[in-house]
C-alpha positions as CSV (number, residue, x, y, z in Angstrom):
1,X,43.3,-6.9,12.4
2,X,40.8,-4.1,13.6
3,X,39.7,-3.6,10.2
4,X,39.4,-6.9,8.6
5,X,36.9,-8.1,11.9
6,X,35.4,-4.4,10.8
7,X,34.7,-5.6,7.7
8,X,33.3,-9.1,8.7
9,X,31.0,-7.4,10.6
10,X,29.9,-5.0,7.9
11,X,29.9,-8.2,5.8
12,X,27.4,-10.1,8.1
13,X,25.4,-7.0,8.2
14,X,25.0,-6.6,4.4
15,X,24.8,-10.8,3.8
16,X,22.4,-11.1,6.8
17,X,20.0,-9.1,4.2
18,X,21.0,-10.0,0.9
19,X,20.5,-14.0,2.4
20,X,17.0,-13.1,3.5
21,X,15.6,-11.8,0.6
22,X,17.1,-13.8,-1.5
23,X,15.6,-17.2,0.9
24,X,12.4,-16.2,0.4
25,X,13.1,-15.8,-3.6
26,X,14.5,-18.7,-3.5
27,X,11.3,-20.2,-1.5
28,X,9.0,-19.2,-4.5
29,X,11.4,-20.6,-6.8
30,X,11.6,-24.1,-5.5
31,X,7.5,-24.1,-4.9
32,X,6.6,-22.6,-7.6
33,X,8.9,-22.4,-10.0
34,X,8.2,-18.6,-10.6
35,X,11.2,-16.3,-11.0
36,X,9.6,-13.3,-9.2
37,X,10.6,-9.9,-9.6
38,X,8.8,-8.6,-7.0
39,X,9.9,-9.8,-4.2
40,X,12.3,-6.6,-3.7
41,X,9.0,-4.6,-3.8
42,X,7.7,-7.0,-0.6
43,X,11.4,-6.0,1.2
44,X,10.3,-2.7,0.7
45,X,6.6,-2.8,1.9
46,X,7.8,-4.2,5.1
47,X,10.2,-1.4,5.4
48,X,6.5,1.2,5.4
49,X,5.0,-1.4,7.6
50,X,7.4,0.0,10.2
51,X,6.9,3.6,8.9
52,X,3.0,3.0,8.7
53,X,2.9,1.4,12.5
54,X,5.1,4.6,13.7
55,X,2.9,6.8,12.8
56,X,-0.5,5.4,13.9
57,X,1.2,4.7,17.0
58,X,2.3,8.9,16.8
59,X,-1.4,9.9,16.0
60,X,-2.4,12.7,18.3
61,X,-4.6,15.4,19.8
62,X,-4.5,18.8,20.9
63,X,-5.1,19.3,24.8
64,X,-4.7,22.4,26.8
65,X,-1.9,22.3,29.4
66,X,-2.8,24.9,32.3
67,X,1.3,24.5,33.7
68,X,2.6,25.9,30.5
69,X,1.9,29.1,28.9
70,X,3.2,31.1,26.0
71,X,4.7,35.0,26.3
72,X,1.7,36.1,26.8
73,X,0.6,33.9,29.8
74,X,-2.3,32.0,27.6
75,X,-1.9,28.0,28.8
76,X,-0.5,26.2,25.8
77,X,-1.4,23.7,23.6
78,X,0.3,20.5,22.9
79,X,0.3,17.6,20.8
80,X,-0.5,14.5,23.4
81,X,-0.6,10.9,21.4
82,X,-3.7,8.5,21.7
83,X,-1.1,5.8,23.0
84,X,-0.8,7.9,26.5
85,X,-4.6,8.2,26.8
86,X,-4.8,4.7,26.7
87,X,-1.8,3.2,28.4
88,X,-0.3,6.2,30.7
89,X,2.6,8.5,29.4
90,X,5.5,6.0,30.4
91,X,4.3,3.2,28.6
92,X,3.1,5.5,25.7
93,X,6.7,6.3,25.1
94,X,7.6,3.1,25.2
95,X,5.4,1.9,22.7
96,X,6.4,4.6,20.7
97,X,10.4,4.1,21.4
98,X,9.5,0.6,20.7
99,X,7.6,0.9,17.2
100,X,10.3,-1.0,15.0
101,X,10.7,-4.4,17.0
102,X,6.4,-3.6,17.2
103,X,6.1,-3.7,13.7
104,X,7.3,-7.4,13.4
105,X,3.8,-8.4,14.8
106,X,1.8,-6.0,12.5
107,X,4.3,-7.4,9.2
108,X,3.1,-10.7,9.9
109,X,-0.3,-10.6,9.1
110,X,0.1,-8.1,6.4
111,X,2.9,-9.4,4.0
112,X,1.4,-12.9,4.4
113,X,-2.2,-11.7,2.8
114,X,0.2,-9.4,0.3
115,X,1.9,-12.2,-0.6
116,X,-1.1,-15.0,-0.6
117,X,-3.4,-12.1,-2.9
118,X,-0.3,-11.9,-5.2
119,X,-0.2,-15.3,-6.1
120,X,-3.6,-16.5,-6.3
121,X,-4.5,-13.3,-7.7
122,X,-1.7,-13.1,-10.5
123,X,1.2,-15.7,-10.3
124,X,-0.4,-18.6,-10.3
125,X,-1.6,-17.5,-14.4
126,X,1.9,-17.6,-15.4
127,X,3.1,-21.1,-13.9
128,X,3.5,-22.6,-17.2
129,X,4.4,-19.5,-18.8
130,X,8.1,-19.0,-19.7
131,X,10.6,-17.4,-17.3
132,X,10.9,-14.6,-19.2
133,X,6.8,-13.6,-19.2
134,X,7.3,-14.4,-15.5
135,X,10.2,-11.7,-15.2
136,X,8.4,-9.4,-16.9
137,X,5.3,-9.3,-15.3
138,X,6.7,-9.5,-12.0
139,X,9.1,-6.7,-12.3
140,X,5.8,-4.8,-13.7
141,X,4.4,-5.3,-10.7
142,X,7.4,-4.5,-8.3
143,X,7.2,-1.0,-10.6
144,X,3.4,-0.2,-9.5
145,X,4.1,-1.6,-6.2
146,X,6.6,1.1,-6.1
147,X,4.7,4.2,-7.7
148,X,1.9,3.6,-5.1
149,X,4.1,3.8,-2.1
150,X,5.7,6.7,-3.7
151,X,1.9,8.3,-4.0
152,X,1.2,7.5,0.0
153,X,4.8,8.5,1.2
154,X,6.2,10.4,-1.1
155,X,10.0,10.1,-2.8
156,X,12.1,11.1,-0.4
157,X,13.5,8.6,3.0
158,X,11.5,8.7,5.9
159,X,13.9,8.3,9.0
160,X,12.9,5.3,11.2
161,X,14.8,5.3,14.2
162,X,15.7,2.3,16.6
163,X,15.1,1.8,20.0
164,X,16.7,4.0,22.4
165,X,18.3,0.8,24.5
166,X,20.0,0.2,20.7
167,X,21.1,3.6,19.2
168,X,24.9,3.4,20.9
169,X,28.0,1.1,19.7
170,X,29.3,-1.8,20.9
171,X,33.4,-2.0,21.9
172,X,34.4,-5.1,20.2
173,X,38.3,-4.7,20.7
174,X,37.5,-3.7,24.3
175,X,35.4,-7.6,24.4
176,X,38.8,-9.0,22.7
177,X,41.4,-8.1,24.9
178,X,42.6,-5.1,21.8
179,X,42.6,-1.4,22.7
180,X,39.5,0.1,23.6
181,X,37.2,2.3,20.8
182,X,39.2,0.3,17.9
183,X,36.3,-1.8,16.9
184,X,32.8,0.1,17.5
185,X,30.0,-1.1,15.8
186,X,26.2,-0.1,16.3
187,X,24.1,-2.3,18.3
188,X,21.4,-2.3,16.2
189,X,23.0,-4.0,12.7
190,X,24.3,-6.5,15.6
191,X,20.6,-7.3,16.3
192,X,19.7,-7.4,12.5
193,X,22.1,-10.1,12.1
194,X,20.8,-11.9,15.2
195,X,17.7,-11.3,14.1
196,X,18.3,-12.8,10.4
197,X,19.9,-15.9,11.7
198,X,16.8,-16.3,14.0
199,X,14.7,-16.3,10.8
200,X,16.9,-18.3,8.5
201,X,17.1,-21.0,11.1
202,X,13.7,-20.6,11.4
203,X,12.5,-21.4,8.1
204,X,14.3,-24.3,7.4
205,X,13.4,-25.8,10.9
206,X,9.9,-25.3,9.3
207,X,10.8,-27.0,6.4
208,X,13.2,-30.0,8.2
209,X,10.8,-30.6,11.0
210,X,7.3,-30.1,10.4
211,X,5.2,-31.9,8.5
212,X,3.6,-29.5,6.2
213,X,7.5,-28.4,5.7
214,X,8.3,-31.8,4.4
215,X,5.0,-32.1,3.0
216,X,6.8,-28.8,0.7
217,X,10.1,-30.2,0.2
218,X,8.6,-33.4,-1.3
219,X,6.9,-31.2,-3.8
220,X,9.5,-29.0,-4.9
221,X,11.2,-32.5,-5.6
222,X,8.5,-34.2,-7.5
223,X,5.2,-31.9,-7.6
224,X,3.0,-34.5,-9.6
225,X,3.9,-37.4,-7.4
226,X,2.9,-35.4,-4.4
227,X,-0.4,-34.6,-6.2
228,X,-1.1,-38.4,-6.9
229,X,-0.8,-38.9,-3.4
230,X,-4.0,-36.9,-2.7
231,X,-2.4,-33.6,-1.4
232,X,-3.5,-30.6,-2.5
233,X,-0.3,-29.1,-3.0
234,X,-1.0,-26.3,-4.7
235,X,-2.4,-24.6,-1.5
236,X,0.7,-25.5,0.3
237,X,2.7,-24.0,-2.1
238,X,0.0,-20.8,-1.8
239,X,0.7,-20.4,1.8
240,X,4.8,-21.2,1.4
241,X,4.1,-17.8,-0.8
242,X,3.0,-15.9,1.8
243,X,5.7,-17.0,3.9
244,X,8.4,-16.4,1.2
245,X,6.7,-12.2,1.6
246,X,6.5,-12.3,5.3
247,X,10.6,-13.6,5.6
248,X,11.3,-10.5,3.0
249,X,9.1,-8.2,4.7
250,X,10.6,-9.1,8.1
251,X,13.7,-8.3,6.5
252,X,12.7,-4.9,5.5
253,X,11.2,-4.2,8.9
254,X,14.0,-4.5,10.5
255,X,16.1,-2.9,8.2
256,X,14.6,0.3,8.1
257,X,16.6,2.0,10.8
258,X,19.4,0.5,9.1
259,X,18.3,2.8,5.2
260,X,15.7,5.2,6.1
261,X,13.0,3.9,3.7
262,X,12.1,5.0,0.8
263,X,10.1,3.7,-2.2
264,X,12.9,2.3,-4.7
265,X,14.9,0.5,-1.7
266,X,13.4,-2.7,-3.1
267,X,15.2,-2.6,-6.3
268,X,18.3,-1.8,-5.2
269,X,18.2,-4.8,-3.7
270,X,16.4,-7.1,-5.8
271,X,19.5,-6.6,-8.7
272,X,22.2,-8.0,-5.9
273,X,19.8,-10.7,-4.6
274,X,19.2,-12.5,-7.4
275,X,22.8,-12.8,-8.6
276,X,23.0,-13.8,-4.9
277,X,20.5,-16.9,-5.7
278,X,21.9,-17.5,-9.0
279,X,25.7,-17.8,-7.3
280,X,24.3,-19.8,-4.5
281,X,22.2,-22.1,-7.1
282,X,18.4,-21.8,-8.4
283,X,16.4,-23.6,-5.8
284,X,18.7,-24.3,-3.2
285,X,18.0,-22.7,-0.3
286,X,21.6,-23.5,1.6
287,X,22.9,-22.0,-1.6
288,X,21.3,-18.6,-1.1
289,X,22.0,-18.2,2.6
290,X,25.9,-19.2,2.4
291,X,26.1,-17.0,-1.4
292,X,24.2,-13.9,0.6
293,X,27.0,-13.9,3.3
294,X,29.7,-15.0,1.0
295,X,29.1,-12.0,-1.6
296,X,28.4,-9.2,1.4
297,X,31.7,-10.2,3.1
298,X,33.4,-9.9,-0.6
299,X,31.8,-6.4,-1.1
300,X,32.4,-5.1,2.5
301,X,36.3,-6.2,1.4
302,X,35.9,-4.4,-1.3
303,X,34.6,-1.3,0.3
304,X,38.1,-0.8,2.1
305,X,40.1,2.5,1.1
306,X,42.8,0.5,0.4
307,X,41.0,-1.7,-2.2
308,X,39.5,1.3,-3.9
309,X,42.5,3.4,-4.7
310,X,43.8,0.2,-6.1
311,X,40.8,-0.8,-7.7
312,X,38.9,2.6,-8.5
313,X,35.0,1.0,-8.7
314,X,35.7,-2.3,-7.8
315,X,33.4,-2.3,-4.8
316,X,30.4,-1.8,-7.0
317,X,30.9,-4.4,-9.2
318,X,33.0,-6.8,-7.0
319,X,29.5,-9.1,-6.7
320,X,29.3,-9.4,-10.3
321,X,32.8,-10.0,-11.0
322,X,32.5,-13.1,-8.4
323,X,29.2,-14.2,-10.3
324,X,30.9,-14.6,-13.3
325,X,33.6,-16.6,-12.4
326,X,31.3,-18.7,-10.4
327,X,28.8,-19.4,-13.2
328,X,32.2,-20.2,-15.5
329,X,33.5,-22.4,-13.3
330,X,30.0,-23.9,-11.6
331,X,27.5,-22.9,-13.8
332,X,24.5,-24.1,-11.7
333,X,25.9,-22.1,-8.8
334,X,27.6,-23.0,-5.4
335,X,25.0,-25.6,-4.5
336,X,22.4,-25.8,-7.8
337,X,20.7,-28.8,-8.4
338,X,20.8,-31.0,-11.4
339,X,17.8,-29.8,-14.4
340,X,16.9,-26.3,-12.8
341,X,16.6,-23.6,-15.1
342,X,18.5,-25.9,-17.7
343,X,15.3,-26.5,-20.1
């Protein structure tokens, strides 16, 4: 029992990322109709939005400190950041200790202009183009998105570490009535999931309850109608981009204590997120958050000892197996909707 609510947790961790990336594909999808292969790149920009707000926030200055000295009895000096010149040492470090959850305000801003120059400055040419020049131009993209955030921060993972209130484990069979230090699991991947639910549930409150949301769903339905109606939808559908980059870079923000970051983290994700949209169904957004859980549960499972020296491999190819006999079975997908991606 310990180890199957192990792996449900592990699942929820993994799903609670593969559903929000593959929302906010899904988002651009139903708009836009654009299959984008750069959205992986946008999980992994807001990953070095945490990295790029640590360090600012670690910028310092050399200061001599007449209480310290060295062997030979000269004062040292020490690296003091800008943060405690401005706010006092305690809430410096705090700040600092702080920077992840920080970032979230500072990813905003920055994946939603991202995203917005991204589509007015090269989607929106290849709207009526077909999905394969959209593929391919996108995943061009996600390739020099890459390369330059491999020029800035080099190749190899830069360790982002969470809070201090966050870095121990929580005792799940202790909160179960089982024996204690059974069922540990960090604190932090707990707060990812709460944090991805937040945002799921966010976005489609957006879209169920606001006017500009249904505004959006009536156009995904029937784009031209909307038009005739006098609504500029196209700008709508502009800004539901830059939402679509701000839900995947919130992802990777919040992910990056999880996988130190580093600059092809985005396409080992973008692979497993679209077969998590196709499973779930092109343009159904229900589809990709229940298909994201669904498939990370199945390859936690999968991840088990016991499952791989029965199955040598199976837990890398587990997602793909389940694909298939989805797409057999269902082939527009868990919850697809009549006439997408059937022209």
């Amino acid at each position: 029992m310990d180890a199957i609510i192990l792996q449900v947790l592990n699942g929820l961790d993994k799903g609670s990322a593969y559903a929000l990336i593959a929302l906010g594909l899904t988002l651009i999808f139903g708009t836009l109709g654009v299959v984008n292969f750069a959205h992986g790149a946008l999980f992994m920009i807001g990953a070095f939005c945490a990295v790029t707000l640590s360090r600012i926030i670690t910028l310092s200055h050399e200061v001599v400190d007449e209480s310290r000295t060295d062997f030979l009895g000269n004062p040292l000096k020490v690296d003091v950041p800008y943060v405690y010149d401005l706010f006092g040492q305690q809430t410096g470090e705090t700040i600092i200790d702080w920077a992840v959850p920080l970032a979230i305000l500072f990813a905003i801003p920055v994946m939603i202009l991202i995203g917005v120059v991204m589509e007015r400055g090269l989607i929106k040419h290849f709207y009526n183009r077909p999905h394969a020049d959209q593929i391919l131009v996108t995943f061009g993209l996600a390739i020099v998105l890459q390369e330059i955030i491999k020029y800035f921060y080099g190749a190899n993972p830069i360790p982002t570490p969470a809070p201090e209130a966050f870095t121990g484990s929580f005792d799940f069979g202790a909160m179960l009535g089982m024996e204690a230090n059974q069922i540990i699991y960090p604190y932090w991947r707990l707060v990812y999931f709460a944090f991805a639910a937040l945002i799921i549930g966010a976005v489609f409150a957006f879209l169920q309850f606001t006017t500009f949301g249904m505004v959006v769903r009536a156009g995904m339905a029937d784009r031209d109608t909307v038009g005739l109606l006098g609504i500029n939808i196209d700008k709508r559908f502009t800004i539901m981009f830059g939402i679509a980059a701000a839900v995947a870079g919130l992802a990777g923000v919040m992910y990056a204590p999880i996988n130190s970051p580093n600059y092809h983290m985005g396409m080992d994700f973008l692979v497993l997120s679209f077969v998590v949209v196709v499973v779930g169904g092109m343009g159904s957004l229900p589809g990709a958050v229940l298909a994201g859980f669904l498939l990370g549960i199945l390859e936690s499972f999968a991840s088990m000892k016991e499952i791989i020296d029965l199955i040598p491999g199976i837990n890398q190819i587990i997602i793909y197996l389940v694909a298939i006999l989805i797409l057999l079975t269902r082939p527009r997908g868990l919850m697809g909707r009549k006439g997408v991606m059937e022209d």
